[in-house]
Structure formats: structure tokens, C-alpha cells
C-alpha positions in Angstrom: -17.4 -14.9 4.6 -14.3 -16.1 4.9 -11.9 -14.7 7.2 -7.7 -14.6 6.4 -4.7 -14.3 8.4 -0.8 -14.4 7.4 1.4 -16.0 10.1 4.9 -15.2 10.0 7.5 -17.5 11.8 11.0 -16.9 10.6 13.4 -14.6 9.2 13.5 -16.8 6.2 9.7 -15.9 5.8 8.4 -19.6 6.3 5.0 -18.2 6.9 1.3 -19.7 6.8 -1.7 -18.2 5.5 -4.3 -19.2 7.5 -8.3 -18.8 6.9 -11.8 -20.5 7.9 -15.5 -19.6 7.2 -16.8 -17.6 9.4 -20.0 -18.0 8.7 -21.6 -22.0 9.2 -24.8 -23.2 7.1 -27.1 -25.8 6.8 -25.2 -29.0 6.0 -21.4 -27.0 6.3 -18.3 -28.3 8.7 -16.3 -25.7 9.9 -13.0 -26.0 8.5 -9.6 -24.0 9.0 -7.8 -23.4 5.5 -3.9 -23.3 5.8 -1.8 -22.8 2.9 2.3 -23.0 3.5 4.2 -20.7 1.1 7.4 -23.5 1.3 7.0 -27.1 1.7 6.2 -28.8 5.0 7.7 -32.0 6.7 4.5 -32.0 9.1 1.6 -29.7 10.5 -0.2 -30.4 13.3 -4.1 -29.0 14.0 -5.1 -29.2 17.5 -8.9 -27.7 18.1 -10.8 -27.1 20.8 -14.4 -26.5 20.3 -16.6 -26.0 23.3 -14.4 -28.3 25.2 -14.4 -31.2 22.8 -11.0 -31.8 21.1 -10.4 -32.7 17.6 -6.7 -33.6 16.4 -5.2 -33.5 12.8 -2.0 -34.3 11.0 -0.4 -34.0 7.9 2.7 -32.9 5.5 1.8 -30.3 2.8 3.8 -28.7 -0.5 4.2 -24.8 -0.9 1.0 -23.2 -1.6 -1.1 -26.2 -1.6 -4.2 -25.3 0.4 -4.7 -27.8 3.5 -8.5 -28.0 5.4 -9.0 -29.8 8.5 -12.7 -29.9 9.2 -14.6 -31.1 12.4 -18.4 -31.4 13.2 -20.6 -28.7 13.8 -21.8 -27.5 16.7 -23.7 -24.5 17.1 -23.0 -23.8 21.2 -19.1 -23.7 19.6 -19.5 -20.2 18.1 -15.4 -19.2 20.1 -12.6 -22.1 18.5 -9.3 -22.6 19.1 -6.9 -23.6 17.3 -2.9 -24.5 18.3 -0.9 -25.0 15.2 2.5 -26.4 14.9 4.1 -26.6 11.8 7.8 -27.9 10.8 8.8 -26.8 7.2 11.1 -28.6 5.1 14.4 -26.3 5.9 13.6 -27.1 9.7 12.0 -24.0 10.9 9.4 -24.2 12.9 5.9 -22.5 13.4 3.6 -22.0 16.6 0.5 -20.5 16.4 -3.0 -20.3 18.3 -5.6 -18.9 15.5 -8.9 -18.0 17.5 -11.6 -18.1 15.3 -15.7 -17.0 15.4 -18.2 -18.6 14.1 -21.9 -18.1 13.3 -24.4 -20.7 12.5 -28.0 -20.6 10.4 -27.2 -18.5 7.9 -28.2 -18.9 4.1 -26.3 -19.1 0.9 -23.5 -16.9 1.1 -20.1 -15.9 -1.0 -17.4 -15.1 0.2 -16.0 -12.0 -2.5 -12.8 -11.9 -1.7 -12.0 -15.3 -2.7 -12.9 -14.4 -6.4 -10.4 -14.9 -8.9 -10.0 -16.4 -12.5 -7.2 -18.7 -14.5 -7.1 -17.3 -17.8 -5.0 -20.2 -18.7 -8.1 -22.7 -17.6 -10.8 -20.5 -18.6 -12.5 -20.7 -15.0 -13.3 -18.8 -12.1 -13.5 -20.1 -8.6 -15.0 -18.8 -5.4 -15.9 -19.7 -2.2 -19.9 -20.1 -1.1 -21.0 -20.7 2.3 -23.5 -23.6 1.9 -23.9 -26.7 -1.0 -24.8 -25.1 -4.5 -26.6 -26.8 -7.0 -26.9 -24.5 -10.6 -25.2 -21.5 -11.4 -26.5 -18.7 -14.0 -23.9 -17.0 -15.5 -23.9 -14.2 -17.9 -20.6 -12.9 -19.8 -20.8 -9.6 -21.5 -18.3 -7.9 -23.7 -17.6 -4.5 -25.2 -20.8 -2.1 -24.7 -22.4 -4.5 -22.8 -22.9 -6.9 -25.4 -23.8 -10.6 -24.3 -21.5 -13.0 -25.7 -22.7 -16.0 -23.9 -25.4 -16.9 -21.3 -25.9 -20.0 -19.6 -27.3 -21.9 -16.3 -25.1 -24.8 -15.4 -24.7 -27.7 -12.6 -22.7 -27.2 -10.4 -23.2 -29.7 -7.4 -20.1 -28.8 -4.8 -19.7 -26.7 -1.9 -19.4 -25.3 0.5 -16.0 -24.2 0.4 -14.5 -23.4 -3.0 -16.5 -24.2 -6.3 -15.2 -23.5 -9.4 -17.1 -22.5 -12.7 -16.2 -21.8 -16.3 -15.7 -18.8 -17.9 -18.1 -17.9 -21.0 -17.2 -15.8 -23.4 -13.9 -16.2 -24.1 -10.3 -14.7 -22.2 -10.2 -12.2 -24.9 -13.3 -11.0 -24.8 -15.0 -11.3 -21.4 -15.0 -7.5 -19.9 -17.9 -8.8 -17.0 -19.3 -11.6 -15.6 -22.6 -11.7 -13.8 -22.8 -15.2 -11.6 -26.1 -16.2 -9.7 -25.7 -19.5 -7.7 -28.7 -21.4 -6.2 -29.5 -24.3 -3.9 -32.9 -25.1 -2.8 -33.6 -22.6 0.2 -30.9 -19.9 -1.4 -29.3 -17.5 -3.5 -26.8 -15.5 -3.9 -24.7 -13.4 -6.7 -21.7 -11.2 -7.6 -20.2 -10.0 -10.6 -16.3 -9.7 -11.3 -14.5 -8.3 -14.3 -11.2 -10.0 -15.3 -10.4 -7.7 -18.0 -7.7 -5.4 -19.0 -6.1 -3.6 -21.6 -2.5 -3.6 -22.6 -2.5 0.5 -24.8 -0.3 0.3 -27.7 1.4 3.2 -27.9 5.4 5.4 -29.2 6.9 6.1 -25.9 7.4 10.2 -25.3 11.4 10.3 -25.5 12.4 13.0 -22.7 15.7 15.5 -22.6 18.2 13.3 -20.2 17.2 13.7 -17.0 14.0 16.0 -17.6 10.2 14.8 -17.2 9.5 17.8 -19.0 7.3 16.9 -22.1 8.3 18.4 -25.2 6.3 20.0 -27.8 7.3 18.1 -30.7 6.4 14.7 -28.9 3.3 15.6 -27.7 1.6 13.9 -31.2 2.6 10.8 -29.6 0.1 11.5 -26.5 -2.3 13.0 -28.7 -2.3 9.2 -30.2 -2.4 7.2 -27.1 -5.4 9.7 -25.9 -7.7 8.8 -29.0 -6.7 5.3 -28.2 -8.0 5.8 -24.7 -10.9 7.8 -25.3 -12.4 5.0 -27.7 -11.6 2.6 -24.7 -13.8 4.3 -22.6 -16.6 4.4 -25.2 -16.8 0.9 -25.9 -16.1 -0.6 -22.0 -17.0 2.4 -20.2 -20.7 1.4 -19.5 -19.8 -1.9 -18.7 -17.0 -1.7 -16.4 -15.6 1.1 -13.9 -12.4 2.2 -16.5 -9.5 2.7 -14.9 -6.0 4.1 -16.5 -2.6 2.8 -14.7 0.7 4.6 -15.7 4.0 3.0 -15.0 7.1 4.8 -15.8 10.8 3.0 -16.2 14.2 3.2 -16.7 17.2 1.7 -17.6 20.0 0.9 -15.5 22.2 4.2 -16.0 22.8 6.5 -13.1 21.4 5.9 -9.6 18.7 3.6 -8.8 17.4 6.6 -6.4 17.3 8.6 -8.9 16.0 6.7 -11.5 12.9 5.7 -9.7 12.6 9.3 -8.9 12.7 10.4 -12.7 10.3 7.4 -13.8 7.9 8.6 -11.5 7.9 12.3 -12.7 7.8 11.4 -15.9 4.5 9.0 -15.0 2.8 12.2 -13.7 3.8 13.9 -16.2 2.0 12.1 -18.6 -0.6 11.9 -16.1 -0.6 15.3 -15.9 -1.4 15.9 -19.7 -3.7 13.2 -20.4 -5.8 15.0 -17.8 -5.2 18.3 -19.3 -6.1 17.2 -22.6 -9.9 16.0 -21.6 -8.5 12.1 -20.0 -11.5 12.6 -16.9 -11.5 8.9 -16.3 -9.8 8.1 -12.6 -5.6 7.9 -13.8 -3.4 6.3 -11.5 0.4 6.4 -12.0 4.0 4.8 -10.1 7.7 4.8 -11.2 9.0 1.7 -11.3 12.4 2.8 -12.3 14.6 0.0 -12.9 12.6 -2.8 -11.3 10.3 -3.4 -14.0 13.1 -4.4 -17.0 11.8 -5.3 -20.4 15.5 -6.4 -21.0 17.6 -7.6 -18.5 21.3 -5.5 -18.5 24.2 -5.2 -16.2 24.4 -1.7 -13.9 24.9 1.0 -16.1 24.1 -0.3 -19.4 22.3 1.8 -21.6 19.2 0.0 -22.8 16.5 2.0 -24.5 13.7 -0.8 -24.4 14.0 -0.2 -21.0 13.1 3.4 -21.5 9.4 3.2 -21.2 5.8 3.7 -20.0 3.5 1.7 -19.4 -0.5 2.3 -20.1 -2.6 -0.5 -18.6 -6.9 0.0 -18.3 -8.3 -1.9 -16.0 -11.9 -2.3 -13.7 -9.7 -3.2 -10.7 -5.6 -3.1 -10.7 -2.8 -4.2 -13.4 -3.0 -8.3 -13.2 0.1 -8.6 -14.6 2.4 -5.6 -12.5 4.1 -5.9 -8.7 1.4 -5.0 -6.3 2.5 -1.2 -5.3 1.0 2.0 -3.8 -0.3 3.6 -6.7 -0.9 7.1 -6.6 -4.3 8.6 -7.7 -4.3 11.9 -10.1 -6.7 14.6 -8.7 
């Protein structure tokens, strides 16, 4: 498992995300992960592990991922670690990160490290131990297989990185079992989403209230939607994000206001109208342009809502507190 922290040193949010393994197998070093979000001039690592002392240095770019590692010792289960870190601009971090350990355990994988490049067409993730072969399975709409292979792998532990069968466009789930010789271990992870084509509802100026003669437009989007959850629905958990926006006329207050009644509105009807799949909506109002304007320009691109599905939350959207329709 690997554990995260964020450090924050400035103002100017020069910050540090720092992580290790927690957990330290057969043939693993314990290693402290720190990634700078701007550039660094120099870091230095001091640890102290049962009383033996091991010192690092180095200069690092923004968000490159730095590991200092040090030999194992099972009586050092408590760690210290004094950081000091000078970024490029001249701030300066301090930190003491204590950190836990625990030793003898077998292959593990640490979930929350999951995450694909669609560009590259791989997935990486973080194991515990060395892994040797990886079986990985890649299923598409109703839970077709569209590939299946077991591959080498030969890295870890730490990050590993594997491919990712079936193609960006069709992938919906992945089922991954790695393997050394005294272990396994598995996950899945779905790295797919849908985009709904759809007519945006046109509402009365300032109103969320949906009017009758645009209702055929939802009435549209819902077929769309059912016929998602039909083909993906046993495959994946299906769920709907609604994101309402504006254009830059009138108050930004307001506006977010507005796009978010108009979200639940829509919400609101889908649900009405036999949607039973878990809906989550958020107005955006004027921060999520599809044209960029001045203040007060009327832009009706901008005038829109969003309809995303998704097995976990909208890749490609500012992380927000959705709301979740009863």
C-alpha cells in the first residue's frame, strides 16, 4: 500500500507530494517518493532508521517523481525523514515525514496508484514485491472479450507499467492478475467514458424551468442513455454526470446559480422519465467555456449541458463536489 501526503510550504503553493510503501516484501527497499509540483534547485533526504542514518541529494523538475531508497531492515518498522527542499523561485521547504513500515508481506497492489495514458495506451500501478507475468483481460460492450493475453513483465516493486489491450476506444474494463513465484495479486479498473451527443434544452432567460415543447430533446438524450446502460451496464457500475453552463452575461453568482438549477432540472426529469441509474449533477456556470469571450458577451456555445457516463468520475472535467440525485 502506498501511503501519500501533500506538503505545503508557501503562499506561492511550492508544495511536495510526498509518498513511500508502507508495506516491505521479500527482495523490496523501502523508498520515500517525492514529487515537486515546480522545479527544484536541490532536495535534501535525511533518514533515520533505527538509529542508522542514510543521506541523499539531488535537484528535481516539476512533477518528476524522485525515490531515495535505503536498505531494509525489519527492527526499522518507525522512520524518519527530515526534508529540505529549495525550489527554483527560492522558497524553501522543511519537513519531517514519519513513516511506518511493515515487513514479510506477499505480493501486493497498491489501488490507488492505478491510472491509464490513453495517449500511450498503458496502464501503470504500483506492486509491493518483483512481478514476473501479468494476465490481463480487456472486455468491451456487454462484456465482450476483445483481447486476452499473459505477458512479461519483469519490474517492481514500485511502479510497473503494462499495456492496454483492446483498444482506447473500446476498452470499457480491464481485469489484471500479476504473479511472481510465491504470489499473486489482482484488480480491475475501467478507463472508460462516454461523451452523450445530444440538442441542448434552450430555457426562458433566467428560468431552469423546462418547457414543454423542448422536452423531445430529453426524450432523445434518454433513449441515448437507456441503450448505454444496456450495452455497458453489466460490465461496468454506469454512472450519469450533468454539468450545466453559461455564458458570460450577468453575474458570475448568479450564473453558477442558474447553471446549477438548470443541471437538476434535467436531473430531475431524466429521473422522472424512468433514468434509475445513480445521476450526479454541478453548475459550472462560466468556468467551464466552450468559447472563450470577454465579460458580458453573449455566446450561445457557451449555453450548454454537459452529459458524461462514466464507471468512476468525468476524466476530462475540474475535480468538484458533485451532487448525487436521490
Amino acid at each position: 500500500m502506498l501511503a501519500l501526503f501533500s506538503f505545503l510550504c508557501s503562499a506561492f503553493a511550492n508544495d511536495l507530494d510526498i509518498g513511500y510503501d508502507a508495506v516491505i516484501s521479500k527482495g523490496m527497499s523501502p523508498t520515500i517518493y517525492i514529487t515537486p509540483s515546480a522545479d527544484l534547485q536541490e532536495i535534501k533526504v535525511s533518514i533515520d532508521a533505527n538509529g542508522q542514518k542514510y543521506d541523499f541529494s539531488s535537484a528535481g523538475s516539476a512533477g518528476e517523481e524522485l525515490q531515495f531508497s535505503w536498505k531494509a531492515d525489519p527492527k526499522a518498522t518507525m522512520v524518519n525523514a527530515d526534508i529540505y527542499a529549495v525550489f527554483a523561485d527560492g522558497y524553501v521547504a522543511e519537513a519531517v515525514m514519519p513513516m511506518e513500515f511493515s515487513y514479510g508481506a506477499g505480493l501486493t497492489i497498491d489501488y490507488a496508484s492505478v491510472q491509464a495514458n490513453r495517449s500511450k495506451e498503458e496502464i501503470s500501478v504500483r506492486v509491493s514485491q518483483h512481478v514476473e507475468t501479468a494476465e490481463i483481460i480487456a472486455y468491451g460492450a456487454e462484456k465482450k472479450v476483445l483481447d486476452e493475453q499473459t505477458i512479461s513483465v519483469n519490474a517492481g516493486p514500485g511502479a510497473i507499467k503494462l499495456p492496454w489491450l483492446g483498444g482506447v476506444k473500446d476498452t470499457v474494463l480491464i481485469d489484471v492478475t500479476v504473479r511472481n513465484a510465491d504470489s499473486f495479486a489482482g484488480f480491475t479498473y475501467s478507463p472508460w467514458y462516454l461523451d452523450i451527443p445530444h440538442q441542448d434544452v434552450l430555457f426562458e432567460s433566467n428560468s431552469y424551468v423546462i418547457d414543454a415543447s423542448e422536452e423531445w430533446k430529453l426524450e432523445s438524450t434518454l433513449k441515448e442513455l437507456q441503450e448505454v446502460l444496456r450495452k455497458y451496464g453489466s460490465v461496468v457500475p454506469v454512472k450519469l454526470y450533468i454539468a450545466g453552463c453559461t455564458d458570460r452575461v450577468g453575474d458570475a453568482g448568479s450564473n453558477k446559480t442558474l447553471s446549477n438549477q438548470r443541471a437538476k432540472a434535467i436531473s430531475d426529469w431524466l429521473r422522472g422519465h424512468g433514468y434509475d441509474a445513480p445521476i450526479y449533477y454541478y453548475g459550472f456556470g462560466e468556468s467551464l467555456l466552450a468559447v472563450k469571450t470577454a465579460d458580458g458577451v453573449e455566446e450561445s456555445a457557451n449555453r450548454r449541458v454537459l452529459y458524461i457516463v462514466t464507471s468512476d468520475t468525468p476524466p476530462d472535467l475540474p475535480s468538484v463536489s458533485w451532487r448525487q440525485l436521490p
